[in-house]
N, C-alpha and C positions, 0 to 999 in steps of 0.2 A: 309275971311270966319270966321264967330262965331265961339271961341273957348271957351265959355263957358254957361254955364244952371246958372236954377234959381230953387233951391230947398228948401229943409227944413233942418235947422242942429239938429242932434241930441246929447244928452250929453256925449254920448259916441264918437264924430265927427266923424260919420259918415252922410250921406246926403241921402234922400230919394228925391224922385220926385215927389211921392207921400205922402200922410199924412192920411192914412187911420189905423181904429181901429181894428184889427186882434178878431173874436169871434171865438176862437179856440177849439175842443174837445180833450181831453185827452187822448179816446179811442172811439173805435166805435160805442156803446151803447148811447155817450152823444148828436148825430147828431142831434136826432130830438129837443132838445132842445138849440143845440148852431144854429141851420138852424130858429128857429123860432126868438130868440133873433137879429139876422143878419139882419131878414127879418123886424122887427120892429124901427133898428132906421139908418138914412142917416148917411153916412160916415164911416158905417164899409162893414166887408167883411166876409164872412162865408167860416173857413174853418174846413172841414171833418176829425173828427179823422179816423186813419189805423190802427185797431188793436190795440197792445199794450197789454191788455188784454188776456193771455197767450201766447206771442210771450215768445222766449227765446234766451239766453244769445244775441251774434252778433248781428242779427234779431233786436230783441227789444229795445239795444243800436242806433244801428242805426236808426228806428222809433222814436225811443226819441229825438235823437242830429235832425234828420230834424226836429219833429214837433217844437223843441226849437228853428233852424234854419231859420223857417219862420216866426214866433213872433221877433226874431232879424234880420231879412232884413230894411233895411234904409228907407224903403217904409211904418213902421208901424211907428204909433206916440205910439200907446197904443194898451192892451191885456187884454182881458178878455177868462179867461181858463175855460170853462167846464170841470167840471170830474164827476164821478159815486160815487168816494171813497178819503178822503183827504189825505192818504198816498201818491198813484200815483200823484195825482193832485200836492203836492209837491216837488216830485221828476222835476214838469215840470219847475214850478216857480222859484225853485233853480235855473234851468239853465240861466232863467230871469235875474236874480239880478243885476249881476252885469251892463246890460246894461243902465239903470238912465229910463227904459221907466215905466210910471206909468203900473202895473201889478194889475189885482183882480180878484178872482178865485170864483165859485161857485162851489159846491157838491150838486148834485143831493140828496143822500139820507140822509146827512145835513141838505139842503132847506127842507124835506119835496116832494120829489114829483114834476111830473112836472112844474105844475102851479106855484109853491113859486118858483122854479128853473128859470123860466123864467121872471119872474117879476124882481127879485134882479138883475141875468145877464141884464135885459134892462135897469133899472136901471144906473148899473155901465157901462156898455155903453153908455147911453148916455149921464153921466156924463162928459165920457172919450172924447166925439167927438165933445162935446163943448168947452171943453178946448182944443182941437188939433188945432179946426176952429179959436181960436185966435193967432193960429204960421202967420209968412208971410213969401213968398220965400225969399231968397236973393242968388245972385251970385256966383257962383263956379267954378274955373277950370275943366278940364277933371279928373286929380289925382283924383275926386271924385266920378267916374264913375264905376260901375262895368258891363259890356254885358256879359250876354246869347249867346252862338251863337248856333240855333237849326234848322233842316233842317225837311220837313215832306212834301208829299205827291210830291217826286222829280219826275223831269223828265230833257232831255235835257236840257230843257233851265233853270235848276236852276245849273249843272254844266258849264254852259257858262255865263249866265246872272247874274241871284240875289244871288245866292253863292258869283262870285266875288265882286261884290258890295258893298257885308255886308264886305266880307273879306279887304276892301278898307276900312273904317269904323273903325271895329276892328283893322287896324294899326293905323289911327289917333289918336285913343282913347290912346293905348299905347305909340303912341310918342309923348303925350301930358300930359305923366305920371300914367294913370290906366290900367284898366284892364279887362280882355277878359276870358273866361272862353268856351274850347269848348267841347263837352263832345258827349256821341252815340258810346259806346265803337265798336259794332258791324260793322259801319258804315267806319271804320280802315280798315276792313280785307280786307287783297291782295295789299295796301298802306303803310301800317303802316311802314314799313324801308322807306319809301320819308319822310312821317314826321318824323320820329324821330332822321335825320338827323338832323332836325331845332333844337334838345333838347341845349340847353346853356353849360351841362357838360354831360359826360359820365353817372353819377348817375340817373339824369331826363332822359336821352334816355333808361337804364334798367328798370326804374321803368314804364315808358311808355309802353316798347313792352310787359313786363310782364302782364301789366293787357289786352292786346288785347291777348297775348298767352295763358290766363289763362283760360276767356272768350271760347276762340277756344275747348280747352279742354273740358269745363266741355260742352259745347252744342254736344261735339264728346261722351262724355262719356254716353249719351243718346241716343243715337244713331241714330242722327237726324243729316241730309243733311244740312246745312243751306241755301245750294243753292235753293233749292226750296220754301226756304219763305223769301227769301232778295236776289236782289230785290224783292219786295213785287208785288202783281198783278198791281197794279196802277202805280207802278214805270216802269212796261216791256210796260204798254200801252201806258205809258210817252215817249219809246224809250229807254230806260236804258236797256240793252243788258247784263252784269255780273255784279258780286260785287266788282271788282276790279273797273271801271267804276263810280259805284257809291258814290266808297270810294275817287277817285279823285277828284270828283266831290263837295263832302260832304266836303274836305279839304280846298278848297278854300274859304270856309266862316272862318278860319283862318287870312288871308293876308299871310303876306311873316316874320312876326316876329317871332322871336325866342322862343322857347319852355323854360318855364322858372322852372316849377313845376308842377306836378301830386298830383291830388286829389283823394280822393274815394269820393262816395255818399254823398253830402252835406256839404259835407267839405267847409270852408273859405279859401282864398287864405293867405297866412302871408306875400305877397309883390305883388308889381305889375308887370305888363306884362301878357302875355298869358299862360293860364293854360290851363293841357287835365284834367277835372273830368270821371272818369270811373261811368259810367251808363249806363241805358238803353236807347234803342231809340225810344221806344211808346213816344207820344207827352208831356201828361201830366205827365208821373210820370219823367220825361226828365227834363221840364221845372217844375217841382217841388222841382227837386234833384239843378237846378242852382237858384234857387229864395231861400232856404234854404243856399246855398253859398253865400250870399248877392248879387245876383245882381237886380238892381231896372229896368233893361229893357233887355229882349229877342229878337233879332232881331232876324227874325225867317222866312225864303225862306219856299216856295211852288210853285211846276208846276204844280201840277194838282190839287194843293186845298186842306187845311185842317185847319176848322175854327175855332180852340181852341185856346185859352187866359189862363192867370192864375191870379188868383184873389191879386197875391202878385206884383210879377213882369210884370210890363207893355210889351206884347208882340207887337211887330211891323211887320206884315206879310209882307212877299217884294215876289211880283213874276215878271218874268222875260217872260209869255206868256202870249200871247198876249188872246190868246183864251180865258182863266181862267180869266185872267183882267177882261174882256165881262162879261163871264156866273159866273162867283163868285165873282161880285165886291164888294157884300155886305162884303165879311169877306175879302178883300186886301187894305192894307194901302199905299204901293208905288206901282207905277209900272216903272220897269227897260227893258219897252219890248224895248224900244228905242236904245237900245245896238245890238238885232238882227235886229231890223225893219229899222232901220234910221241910222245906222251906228255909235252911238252914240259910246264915249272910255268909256272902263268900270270905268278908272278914274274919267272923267265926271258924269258918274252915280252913284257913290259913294260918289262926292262930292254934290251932291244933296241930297244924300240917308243922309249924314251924318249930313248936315242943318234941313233936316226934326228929323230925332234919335233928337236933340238937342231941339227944338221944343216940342216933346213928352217930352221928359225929364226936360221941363220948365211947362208942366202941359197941351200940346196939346190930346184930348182923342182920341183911337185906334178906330178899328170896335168892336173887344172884350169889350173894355171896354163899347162903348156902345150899345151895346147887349148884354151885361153879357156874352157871350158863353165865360164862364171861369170854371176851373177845376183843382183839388187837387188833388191826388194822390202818396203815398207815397211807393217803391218800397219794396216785401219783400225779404228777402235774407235766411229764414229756413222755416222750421215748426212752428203750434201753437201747442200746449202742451194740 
């Protein structure tokens, strides 16, 4: 079995899969201008500033470390930053520097306006995407790998089928020396003591349960059931019967490795093996908070269907029904029904599943990638001001 990809190094070594130019907004005012620059030149990718613009203290920390987050994913060669005002717009670039990737910012009220604004960012985009298209892949172990592991529109067969699968996967990757990142804090509750047996020390199994206890709390302290919106309606039409159920279910896109570190929102791992990032579990501000963590590929289970991609992190949809296969083939990239249908071992289906990840990750294109159904969103944690 291939044990290893063909990527892009970067100067800071790390490795992307991809090699694409990030036209990023500073804040939310800058969209229509970094969406038209995006849309003008091949080989970038448009992404949506979140606010920023009167968020405060936490909040706004945190919206800064992701938007900085997704400009340093191993997936960008180069960034071009929209902003409105060049104090912010600095604060973004700082966080740039140090990684060796060419950085150029425009100001909206700088340039002049939208027109001057878009002209200069195309410009230096597409400056930036001609000197990326002169990189060529070359060779990499697993060590270089960072997965996503994200679950969305479940049903039985993703806690039988394609959860395991990935979970077979995401141990290769790890015992090939990288790394796994799974996150969906909510998606724990009525589980969370099975996993956090797996923790490596005492420290990582506290830090674990605290952020699913915490979670628990503040959604009680509103005074809200969670049982009646998780499982979600799609999930009970799936079969998925409680959230305990669901959170087994959702664990197995894990594997069986050891719990090594706890992240918050968009956090970087500082070693490898398998991390819990605390986040949300809507799809895209999910796979936003783990593409912001450096990972270049999302392996990402669905039972009954959910066609979103993200424009950083390569996602890989795997489903495990048979049905959804049929009626949504346009957005599913594996299909693992052969584990219920034909008696196939989930081993098997993951050693499949894991030659294909390898493939994408040497420059094979997703259904997302090509149909764009891709999307940003970055989570908020206060008030705007």
């Amino acid at each position: 079995m291939t044990s290893t990809f063909w990527g892009y190094e970067r100067a800071n070594g790390t490795v992307g899969t991809r090699n694409l130019i990030a036209v990023i907004s500073v804040m939310d005012n800058c969209n229509p201008v970094t969406r038209a620059i995006a849309d003008a030149v091949q080989g970038t990718v448009y992404l949506p500033g979140s606010y920023i613009r009167g968020q405060l203290g936490k909040d706004r920390e945190t919206t800064l470390k992701v938007t900085a987050g997704l400009c340093l994913n191993p997936n960008i060669a180069g960034v071009v930053a929209v902003g409105l005002e060049p104090r912010t717009t600095r604060e973004l670039v700082d966080l740039l520097a140090a990684s060796g990737k060419p950085v150029e910012s425009v100001d909206i009220q700088l340039a002049g306006g939208t027109i001057s604004s878009i002209a200069a960012g195309t410009r230096a985009a597409a400056r930036m995407a001609r000197d990326a298209s002169k990189q060529r892949r070359r060779e990499f172990p697993l060590s270089k790998l960072l997965l996503g592991l994200e679950c969305g529109g479940s049903d039985t067969t993703s806690g039988l089928a394609s959860n395991p699968s990935i979970g077979v996967v995401s141990d290769k990757v790890i015992s090939g020396g990288g790394t796994a990142i799974i996150t969906e804090t909510s998606e724990f509750f009525g589980a969370e003591h099975l996993f956090a047996e797996r923790a490596s020390n005492p420290s990582v199994r506290d830090r674990f349960l605290n952020e699913i206890s915490t979670l628990e709390k503040e959604i009680m302290a509103l005074g809200i059931d969670l049982r009646g919106s998780n499982p979600t309606h799609d999930n009970i039409r799936g079969g998925l019967t409680t959230i305990e159920e669901k959170a087994l279910g959702a664990m197995a896109k894990a594997g069986k490795s050891e719990l090594v570190g706890v992240l918050g929102y968009g956090d970087v791992p500082d070693r490898n093996g398998l991390h819990f990032m605390s986040g949300p579990a809507p799809a895209v501000e999910s796979i936003t908070g783990l593409a912001a963590g450096g990972c270049q590929i999302c392996m990402f289970s669905t039972g009954v269907g959910n066609p979103i991609g993200h424009p950083v992190a390569t996602v890989i949809k795997v489903s495990g029904n048979r049905n959804t296969i049929e009626a949504f083939s346009d957005n599913v990239d594996f299909d693992v029904s052969s584990i219920l249908e034909k008696n196939e071992s989930i081993s098997s289906a993951g050693g499949r599943l894991m030659e294909y990840m390898l493939s994408v990750a040497s420059g094979e294109l997703t259904t997302s990638e090509v149909l764009d159904t891709r999307e940003s969103a970055i989570s908020r944690f206060g008030p705007s001001m």
